[in-house]
C-alpha positions as CSV (number, residue, x, y, z in Angstrom):
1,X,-13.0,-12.8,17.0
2,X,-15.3,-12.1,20.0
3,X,-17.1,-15.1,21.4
4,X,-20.2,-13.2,21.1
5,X,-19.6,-12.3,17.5
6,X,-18.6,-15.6,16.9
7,X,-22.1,-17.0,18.2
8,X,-23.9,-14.2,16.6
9,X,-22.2,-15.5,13.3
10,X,-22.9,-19.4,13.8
11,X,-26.9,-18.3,14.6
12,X,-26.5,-16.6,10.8
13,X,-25.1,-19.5,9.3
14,X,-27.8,-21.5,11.1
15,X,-30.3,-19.4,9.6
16,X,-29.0,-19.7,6.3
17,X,-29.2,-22.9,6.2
18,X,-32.8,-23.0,7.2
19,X,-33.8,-20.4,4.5
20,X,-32.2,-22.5,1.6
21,X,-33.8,-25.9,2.6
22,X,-35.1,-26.1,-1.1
23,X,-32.1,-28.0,-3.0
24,X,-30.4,-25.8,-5.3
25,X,-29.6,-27.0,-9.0
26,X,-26.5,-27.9,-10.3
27,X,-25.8,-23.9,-11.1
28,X,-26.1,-21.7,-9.1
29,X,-27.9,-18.6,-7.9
30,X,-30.7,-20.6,-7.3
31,X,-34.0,-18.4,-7.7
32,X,-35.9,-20.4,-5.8
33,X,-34.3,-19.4,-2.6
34,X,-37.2,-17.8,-0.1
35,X,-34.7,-14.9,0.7
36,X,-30.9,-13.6,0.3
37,X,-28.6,-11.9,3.0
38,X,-25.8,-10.1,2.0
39,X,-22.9,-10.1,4.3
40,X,-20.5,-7.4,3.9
41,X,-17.5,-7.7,6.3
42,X,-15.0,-4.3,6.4
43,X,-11.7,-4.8,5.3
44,X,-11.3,-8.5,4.3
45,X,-10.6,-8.5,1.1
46,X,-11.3,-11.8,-1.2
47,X,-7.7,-12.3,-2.5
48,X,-6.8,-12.8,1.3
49,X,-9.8,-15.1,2.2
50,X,-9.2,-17.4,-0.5
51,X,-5.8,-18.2,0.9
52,X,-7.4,-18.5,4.7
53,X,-7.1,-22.0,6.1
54,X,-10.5,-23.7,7.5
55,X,-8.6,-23.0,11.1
56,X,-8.0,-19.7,10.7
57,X,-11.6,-18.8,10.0
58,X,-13.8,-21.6,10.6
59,X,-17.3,-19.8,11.1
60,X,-16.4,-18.1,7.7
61,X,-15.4,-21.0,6.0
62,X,-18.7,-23.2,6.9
63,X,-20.8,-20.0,6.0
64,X,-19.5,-19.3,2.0
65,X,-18.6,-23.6,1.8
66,X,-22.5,-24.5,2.4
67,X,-24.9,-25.2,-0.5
68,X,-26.7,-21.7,0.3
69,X,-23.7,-19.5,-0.7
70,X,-23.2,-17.5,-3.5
71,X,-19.4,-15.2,-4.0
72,X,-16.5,-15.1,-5.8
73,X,-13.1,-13.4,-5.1
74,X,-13.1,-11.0,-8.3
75,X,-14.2,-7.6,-6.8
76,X,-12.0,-4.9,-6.6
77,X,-12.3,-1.9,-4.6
78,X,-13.3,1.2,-6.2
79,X,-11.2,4.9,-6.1
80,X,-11.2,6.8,-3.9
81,X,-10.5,4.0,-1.3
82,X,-12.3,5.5,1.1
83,X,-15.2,3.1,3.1
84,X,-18.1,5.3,2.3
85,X,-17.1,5.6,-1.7
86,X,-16.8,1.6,-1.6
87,X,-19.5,0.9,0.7
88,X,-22.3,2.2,-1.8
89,X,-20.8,0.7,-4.9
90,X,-21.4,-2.2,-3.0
91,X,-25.1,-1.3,-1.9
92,X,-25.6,0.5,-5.7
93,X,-23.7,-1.3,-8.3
94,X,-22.3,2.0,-9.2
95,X,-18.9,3.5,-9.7
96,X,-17.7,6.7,-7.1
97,X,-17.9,9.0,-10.0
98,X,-21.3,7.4,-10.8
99,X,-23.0,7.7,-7.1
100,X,-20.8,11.2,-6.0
101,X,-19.9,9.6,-3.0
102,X,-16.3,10.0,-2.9
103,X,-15.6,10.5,0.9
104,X,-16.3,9.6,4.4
105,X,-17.9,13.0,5.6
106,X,-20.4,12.4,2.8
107,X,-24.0,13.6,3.6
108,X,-27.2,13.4,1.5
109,X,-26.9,17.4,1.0
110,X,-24.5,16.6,-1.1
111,X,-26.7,15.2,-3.8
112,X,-28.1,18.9,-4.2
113,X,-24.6,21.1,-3.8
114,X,-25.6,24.7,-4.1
115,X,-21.9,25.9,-3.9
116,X,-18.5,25.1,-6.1
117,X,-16.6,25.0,-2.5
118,X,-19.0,22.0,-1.4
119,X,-17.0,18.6,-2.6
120,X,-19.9,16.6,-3.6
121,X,-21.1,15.9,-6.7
122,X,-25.0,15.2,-7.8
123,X,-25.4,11.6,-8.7
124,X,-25.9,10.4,-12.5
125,X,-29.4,9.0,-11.2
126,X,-30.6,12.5,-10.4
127,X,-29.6,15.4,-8.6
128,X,-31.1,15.6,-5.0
129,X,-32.0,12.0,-5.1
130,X,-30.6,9.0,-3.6
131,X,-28.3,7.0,-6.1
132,X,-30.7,3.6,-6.4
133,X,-29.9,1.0,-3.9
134,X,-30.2,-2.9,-4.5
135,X,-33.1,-2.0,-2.2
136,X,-34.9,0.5,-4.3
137,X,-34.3,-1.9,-7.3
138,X,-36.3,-5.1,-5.4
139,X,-38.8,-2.9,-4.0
140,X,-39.4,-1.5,-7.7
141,X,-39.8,-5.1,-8.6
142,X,-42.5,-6.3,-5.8
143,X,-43.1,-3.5,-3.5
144,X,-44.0,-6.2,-1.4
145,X,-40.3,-7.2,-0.7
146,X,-39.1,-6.5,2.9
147,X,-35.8,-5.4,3.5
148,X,-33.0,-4.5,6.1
149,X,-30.3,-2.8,6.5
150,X,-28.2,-3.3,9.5
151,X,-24.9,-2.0,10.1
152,X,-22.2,-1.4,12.6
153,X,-20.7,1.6,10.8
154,X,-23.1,4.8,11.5
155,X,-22.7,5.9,7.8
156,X,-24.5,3.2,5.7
157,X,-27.6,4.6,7.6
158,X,-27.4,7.7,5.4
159,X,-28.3,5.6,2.4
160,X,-31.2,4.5,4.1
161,X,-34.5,5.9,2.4
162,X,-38.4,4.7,2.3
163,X,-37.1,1.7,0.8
164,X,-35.5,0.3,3.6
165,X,-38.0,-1.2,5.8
166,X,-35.8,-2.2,8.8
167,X,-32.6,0.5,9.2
168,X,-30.5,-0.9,12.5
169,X,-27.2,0.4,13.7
170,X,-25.5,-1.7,15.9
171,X,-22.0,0.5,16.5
172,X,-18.9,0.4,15.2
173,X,-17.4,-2.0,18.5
174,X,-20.8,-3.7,18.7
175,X,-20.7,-6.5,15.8
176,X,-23.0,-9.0,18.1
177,X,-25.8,-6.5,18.4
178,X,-25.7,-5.6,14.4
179,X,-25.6,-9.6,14.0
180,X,-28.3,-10.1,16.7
181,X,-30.6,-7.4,15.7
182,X,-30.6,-9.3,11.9
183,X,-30.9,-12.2,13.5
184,X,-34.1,-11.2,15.5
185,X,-35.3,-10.0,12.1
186,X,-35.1,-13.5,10.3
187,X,-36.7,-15.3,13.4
188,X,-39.1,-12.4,13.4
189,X,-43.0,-12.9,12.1
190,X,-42.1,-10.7,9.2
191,X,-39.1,-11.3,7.8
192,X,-37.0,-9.6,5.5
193,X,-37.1,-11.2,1.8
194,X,-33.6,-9.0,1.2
195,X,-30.8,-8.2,4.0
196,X,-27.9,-6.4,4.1
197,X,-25.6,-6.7,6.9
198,X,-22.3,-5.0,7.8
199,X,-20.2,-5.9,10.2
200,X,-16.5,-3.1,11.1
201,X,-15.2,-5.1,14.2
202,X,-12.0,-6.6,11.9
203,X,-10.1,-3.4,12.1
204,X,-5.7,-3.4,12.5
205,X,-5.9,-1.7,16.3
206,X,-8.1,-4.8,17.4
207,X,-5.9,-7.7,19.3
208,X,-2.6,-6.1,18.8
209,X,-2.8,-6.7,14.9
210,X,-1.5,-3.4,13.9
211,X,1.9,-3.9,15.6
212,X,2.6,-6.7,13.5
213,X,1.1,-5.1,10.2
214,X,3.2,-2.2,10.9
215,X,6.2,-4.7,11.5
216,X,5.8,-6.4,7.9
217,X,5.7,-3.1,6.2
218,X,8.9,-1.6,7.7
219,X,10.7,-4.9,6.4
220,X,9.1,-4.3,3.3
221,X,11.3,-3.4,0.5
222,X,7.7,-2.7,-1.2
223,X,4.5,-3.1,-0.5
224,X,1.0,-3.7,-2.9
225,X,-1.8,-0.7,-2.1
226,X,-4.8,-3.0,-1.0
227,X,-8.0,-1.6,0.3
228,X,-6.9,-0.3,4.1
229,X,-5.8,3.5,3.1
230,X,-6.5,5.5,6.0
231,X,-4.9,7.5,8.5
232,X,-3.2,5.7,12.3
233,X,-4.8,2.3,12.9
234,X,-7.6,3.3,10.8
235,X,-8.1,2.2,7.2
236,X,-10.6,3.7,5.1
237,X,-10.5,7.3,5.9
238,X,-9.9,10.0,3.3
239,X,-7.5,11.6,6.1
């Protein structure tokens, strides 16, 4: 991991920490938490973090082992396995077939198609609209509620709509300035009450990790499908 990422990631726990200085009850989540931020981090997969040593990923470990956490390792990824199908489950609680967004060259014209060549599908929530993010859900609740969504993967901006009040994309080899730019946010005058950051820079063609991936796989006899389908050094593509 970057040194700058890795910084970025310690201010975030940092923060944290701050925002949950109310004690939490025996149970948790606690609703008495002034705000939440959602962390979304491409391509590691729970199974694989519950059996990661506190060396191996010791900014991780201290973020989801403090009082102010909330996860669990039962999610699954959704079919297709493509990032942009899985990415708004995440953001919409809803299925592929449910949202329409099945592939990466998704584009919001695709809520409306007007041709049986076009590959999207309308959404069960409406054709021509938006599915409903977890942001349209809290704004419906308080439209008070300030949000953010800051990403380094170009794409989650087109599920971006009125109720997003800060959109931020970083870039895909940029992780520190997606963390940052959140980071400014919470330190901000005005910050967001909900948060929803994604960070891409964990890829198998960073640090000469593909090699060795590639090297397991060919003394494979077999191997499990887990969410990294894609095409090269890339996983998630529909390629």
């Amino acid at each position: 991991m970057p040194a700058l990422l890795r910084c970025a990631l310690f201010y975030l726990i940092t923060l944290i920490g701050v925002d949950g200085a109310i004690a939490r009850a025996n149970e948790w989540p606690n609703g008495k938490f002034k705000r939440a931020i959602i962390i979304g981090i491409d391509g590691l997969g729970g199974h694989y973090f519950g059996n990661t040593s506190d060396d191996q990923a010791p900014f991780l470990r201290s973020m989801v082992d403090s009082p102010q956490a909330c996860y669990n390792f039962r999610a699954r990824a959704e079919y297709p396995l493509t990032s942009a199908a899985n990415w708004a489950t995440i953001l919409t609680g809803m299925t592929p077939s449910d949202t329409g967004i099945l592939f990466n060259e998704w584009d919001p014209l695709e809520l409306d198609p007007k041709y049986l060549t076009q590959k999207g599908v309308p959404p069960v929530s409406g054709r021509g609209q938006l599915p409903p993010t977890i942001f349209k859900i809290a704004k419906k609740r308080n439209k008070n509620i300030r949000t953010a969504l800051v990403h380094s993967w170009h794409w989650l901006g087109r599920l971006a709509d009125e109720n997003v009040d800060h959109n931020f994309h970083g870039g895909n080899d940029a992780d520190h300035k997606t963390a940052r730019d959140l980071i400014e946010q919470i330190k901000s005058q005005n910050p967001p009450d909900l948060s929803f950051i994604q960070l891409s820079w964990v890829g198998l063609d960073h640090y000469g990790a593909l090699d060795a991936f590639n090297e397991s796989i060919n003394e494979s006899l077999s191997s499990n499908q887990v969410d990294n389908a894609g095409h090269s050094s890339y996983w998630g593509s529909d390629k």
